[in-house]
C-alpha positions in Angstrom: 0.0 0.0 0.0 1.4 3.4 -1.1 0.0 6.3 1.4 1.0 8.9 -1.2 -0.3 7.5 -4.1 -3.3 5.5 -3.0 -1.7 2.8 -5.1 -2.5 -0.6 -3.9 0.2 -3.7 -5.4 -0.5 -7.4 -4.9 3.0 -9.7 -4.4 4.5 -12.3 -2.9 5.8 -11.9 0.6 8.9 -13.5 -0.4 9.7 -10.4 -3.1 9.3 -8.0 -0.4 12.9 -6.9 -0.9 11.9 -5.2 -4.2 10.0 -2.6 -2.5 12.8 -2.2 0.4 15.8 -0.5 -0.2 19.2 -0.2 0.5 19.9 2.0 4.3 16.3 1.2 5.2 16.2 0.2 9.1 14.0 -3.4 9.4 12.9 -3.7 13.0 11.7 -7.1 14.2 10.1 -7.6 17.6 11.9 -10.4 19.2 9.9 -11.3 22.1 9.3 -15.2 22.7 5.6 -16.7 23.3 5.8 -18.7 26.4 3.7 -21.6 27.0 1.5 -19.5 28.9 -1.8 -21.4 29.1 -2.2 -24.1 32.1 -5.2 -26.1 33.3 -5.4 -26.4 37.3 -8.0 -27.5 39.4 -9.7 -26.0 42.4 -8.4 -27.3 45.8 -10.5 -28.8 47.2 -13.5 -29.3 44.9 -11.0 -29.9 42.0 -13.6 -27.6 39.8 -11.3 -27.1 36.3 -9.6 -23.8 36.4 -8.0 -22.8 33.1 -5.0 -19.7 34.0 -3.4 -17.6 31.3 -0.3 -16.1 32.6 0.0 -12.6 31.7 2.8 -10.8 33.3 5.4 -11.6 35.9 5.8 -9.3 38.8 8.4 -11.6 40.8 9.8 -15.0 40.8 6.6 -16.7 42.3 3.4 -14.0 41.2 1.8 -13.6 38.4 -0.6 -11.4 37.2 -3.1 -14.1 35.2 -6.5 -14.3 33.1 -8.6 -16.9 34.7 -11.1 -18.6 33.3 -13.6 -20.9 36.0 -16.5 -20.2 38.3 -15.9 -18.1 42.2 -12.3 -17.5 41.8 -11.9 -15.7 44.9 -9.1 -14.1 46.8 -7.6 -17.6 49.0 -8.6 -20.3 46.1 -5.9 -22.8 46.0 -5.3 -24.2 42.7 -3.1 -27.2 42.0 -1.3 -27.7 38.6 -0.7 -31.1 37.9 0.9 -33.2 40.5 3.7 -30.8 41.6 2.7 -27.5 41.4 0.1 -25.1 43.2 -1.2 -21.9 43.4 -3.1 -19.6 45.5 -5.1 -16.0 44.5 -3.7 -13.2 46.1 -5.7 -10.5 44.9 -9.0 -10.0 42.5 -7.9 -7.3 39.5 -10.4 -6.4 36.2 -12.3 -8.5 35.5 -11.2 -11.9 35.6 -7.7 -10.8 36.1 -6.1 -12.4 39.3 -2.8 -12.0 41.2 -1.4 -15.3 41.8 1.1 -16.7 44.0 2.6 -20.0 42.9 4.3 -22.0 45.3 7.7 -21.9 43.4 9.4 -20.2 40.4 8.0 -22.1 37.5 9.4 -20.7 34.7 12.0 -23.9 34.3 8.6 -25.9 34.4 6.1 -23.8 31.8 7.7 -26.2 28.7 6.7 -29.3 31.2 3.2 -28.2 32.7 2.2 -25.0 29.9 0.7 -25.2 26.5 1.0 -22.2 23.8 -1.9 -19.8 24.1 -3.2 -19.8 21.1 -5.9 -16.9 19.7 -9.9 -18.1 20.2 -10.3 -18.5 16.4 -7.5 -21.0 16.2 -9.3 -24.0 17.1 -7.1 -26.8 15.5 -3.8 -27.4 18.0 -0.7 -26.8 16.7 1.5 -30.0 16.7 5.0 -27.9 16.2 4.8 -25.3 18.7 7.6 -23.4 16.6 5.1 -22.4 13.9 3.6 -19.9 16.3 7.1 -18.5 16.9 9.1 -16.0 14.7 12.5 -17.5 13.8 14.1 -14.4 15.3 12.2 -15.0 18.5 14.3 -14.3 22.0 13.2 -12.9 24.8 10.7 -14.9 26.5 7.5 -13.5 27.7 5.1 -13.2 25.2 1.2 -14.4 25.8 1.3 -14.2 21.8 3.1 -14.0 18.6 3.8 -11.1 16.9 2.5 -12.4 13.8 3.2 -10.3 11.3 7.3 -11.8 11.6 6.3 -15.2 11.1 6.4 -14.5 7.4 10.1 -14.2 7.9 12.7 -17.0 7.5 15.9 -16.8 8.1 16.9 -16.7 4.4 14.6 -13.6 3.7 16.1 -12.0 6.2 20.3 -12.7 5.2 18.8 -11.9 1.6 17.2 -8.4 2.7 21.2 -7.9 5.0 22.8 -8.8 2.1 21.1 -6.0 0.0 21.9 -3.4 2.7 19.0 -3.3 4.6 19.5 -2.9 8.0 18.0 -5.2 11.0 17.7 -4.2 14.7 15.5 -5.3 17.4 13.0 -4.4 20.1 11.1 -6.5 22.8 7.4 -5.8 23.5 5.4 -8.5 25.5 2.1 -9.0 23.8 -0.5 -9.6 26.7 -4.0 -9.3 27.1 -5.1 -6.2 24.8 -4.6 -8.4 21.6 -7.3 -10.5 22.8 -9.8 -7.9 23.5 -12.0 -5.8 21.4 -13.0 -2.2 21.1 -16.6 -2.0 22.4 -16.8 1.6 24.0 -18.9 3.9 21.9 -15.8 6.4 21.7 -12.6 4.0 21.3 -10.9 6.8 23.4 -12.5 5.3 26.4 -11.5 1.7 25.8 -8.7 1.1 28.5 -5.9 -0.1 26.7 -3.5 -3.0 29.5 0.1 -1.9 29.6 2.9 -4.6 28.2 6.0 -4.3 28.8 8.6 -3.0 26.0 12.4 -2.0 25.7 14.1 0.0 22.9 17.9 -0.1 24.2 20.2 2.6 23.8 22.4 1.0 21.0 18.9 0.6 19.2 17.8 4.1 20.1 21.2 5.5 18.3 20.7 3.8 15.4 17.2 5.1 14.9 17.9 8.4 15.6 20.6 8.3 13.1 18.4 7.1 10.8 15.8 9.6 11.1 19.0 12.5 10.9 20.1 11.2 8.3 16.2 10.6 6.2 16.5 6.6 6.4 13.6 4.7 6.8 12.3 3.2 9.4 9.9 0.3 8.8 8.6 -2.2 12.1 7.6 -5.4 11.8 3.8 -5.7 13.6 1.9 -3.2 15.6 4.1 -4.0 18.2 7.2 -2.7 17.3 5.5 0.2 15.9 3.8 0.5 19.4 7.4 -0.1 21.0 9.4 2.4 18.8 6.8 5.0 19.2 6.4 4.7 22.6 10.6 5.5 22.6 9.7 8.1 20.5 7.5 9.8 23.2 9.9 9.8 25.7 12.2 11.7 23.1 13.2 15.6 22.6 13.3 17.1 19.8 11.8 14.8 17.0 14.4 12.1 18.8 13.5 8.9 20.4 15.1 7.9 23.5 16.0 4.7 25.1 13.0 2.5 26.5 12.8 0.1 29.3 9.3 -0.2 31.3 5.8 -0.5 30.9 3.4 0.6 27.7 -0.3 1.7 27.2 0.2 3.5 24.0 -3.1 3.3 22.1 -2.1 4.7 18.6 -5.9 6.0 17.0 -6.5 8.3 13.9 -5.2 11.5 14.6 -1.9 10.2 16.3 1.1 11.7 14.6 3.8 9.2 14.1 7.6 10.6 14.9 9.5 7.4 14.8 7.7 4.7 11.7 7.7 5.2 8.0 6.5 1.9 6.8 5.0 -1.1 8.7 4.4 -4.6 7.9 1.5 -6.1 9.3 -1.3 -9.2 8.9 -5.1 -8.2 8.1 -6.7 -7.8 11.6 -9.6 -8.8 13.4 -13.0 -5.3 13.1 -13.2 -3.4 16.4 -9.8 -4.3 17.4 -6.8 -1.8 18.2 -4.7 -3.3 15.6 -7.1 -2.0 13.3 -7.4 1.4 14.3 -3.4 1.8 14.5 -3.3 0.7 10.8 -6.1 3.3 9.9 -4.3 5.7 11.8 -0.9 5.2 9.6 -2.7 5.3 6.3 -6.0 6.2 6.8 -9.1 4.6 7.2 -10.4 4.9 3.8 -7.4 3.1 2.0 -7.7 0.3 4.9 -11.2 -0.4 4.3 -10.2 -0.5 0.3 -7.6 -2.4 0.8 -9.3 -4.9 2.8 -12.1 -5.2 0.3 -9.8 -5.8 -2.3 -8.1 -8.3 0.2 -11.5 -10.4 0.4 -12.0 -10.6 -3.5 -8.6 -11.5 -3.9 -8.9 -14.3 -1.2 -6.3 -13.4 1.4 -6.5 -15.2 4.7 -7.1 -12.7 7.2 -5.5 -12.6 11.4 -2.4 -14.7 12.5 -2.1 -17.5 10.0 -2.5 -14.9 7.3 -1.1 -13.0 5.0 0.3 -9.3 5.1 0.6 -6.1 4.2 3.5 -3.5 3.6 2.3 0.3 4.0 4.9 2.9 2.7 
């Protein structure tokens, strides 16, 4: 999609290197999903208690999405044979603060399962095709999607042509999940995730943006990442990033930091959405998306993508 022109191409992902050039800055979000999603049981009904972990704020509690009936502040939970749980504290919703009874980070691979998105409903036997191949820092309650389009060779072929690659972390938690129902979307409460821009990366961007090189992310989360650096910037400069997020990017929102994204077609009502419309518009999104359904595209995070310059 070109903003300028209005001009709307259809390719193959793999050419996306013709419409990248050389001194462009490609950055990847390389957060990791963790398996996220357990199954528990109430102690001592053993009711099922499905927990999705969202956010760590120590070595033994969690802030969690639970899904079961009267989980209340005190409900022990056992996971598995080994492992258990109590709630320490009732947040929005059916958000819960939970205490587990040991670090179980070193045990998620043994006792979690990938937490996949409600419209997957077939399980995924490799687990590594919901990961990017640049995936690194664990943390993730999703996949930034819109990399999984990348393999390793696309990316040495796009290095090779002088395209330059640096990375950011954002962990994708609960907000991708959740839709837009407020009558104004400026009162939907957007959860925070956590995100860090490092200095090295910082420098590199600015130097970019002194120097008119363009900066394209990879998924609404590194475009929510970089431009939440960008805020903390001076200037028209970004500047380094380490901390919580709850950036919501809506039409209007002037973009200091992004020149071109790459992202998958996203789910109506949802924030993803309304970022993209507020990067290009909303009238060439909704054009582009009709032309998307004639053409057949697959749409969400088995789908295919777009590249807005």
């Amino acid at each position: 999609m070109h903003r300028d022109s209005q001009r709307i191409e259809h390719a193959i992902f793999h050419d996306i290197g013709n419409y990248l050039k050389k001194g462009d800055i490609l950055v990847l979000n390389q957060t990791r999903v963790i398996p996220a999603r357990l199954f528990a049981k109430k102690f001592p009904t053993g009711g099922k208690v499905e927990i999705l972990l969202l956010r760590r704020e120590d070595e033994f509690i969690w802030e969690t999405l639970i899904g079961g009936k009267h989980i209340k502040i005190g409900q022990r939970l056992y996971i598995g044979d080994k492992h258990k749980a109590t709630v320490i504290n009732e947040l929005d919703g059916a958000q819960r603060l939970v205490r587990f009874d040991q670090p179980i980070d070193t045990f998620l691979p043994q006792i979690g399962n990938i937490p996949l998105p409600p419209y997957i409903t077939t399980p995924i036997s490799d687990p590594s095709q919901y990961q990017t191949v640049y995936a690194k820092d664990s943390g993730s309650a999703a996949a930034p999607t819109a990399g999984l389009h990348f393999t390793q060779e696309l990316l040495d072929g796009l290095k090779s042509k002088g395209i330059e690659i640096i990375t950011v972390t954002l962990h994708i938690g609960l907000d991708t999940f959740l839709p837009v129902n407020e009558e104004y979307p400026k009162d939907h409460r957007i959860h925070s995730e956590w995100c860090e821009v490092s200095s090295q990366t910082i420098d590199i961007l600015n130097q970019a943006k002194q120097n008119g090189r363009r900066v394209i992310a990879v998924g609404t989360t590194s475009v929510r990442a970089l431009e939440s650096a960008a805020q903390m910037g001076q200037n028209n400069y970004g500047q380094n990033f380490c901390g919580q997020t709850r950036l919501f990017i809506l039409p209007g929102y002037h973009f200091k930091m992004v020149d071109g994204m790459i992202t998958n077609f996203h789910l109506p009502k949802s924030t993803l959405i309304m970022l993209v419309s507020a990067f290009a518009g909303r009238e060439l999104i909704m054009r582009s998306y009709e032309q998307a359904k004639l053409n057949g595209y697959h749409f969400y995070s088995f789908g295919d993508a777009m590249l807005i310059l």
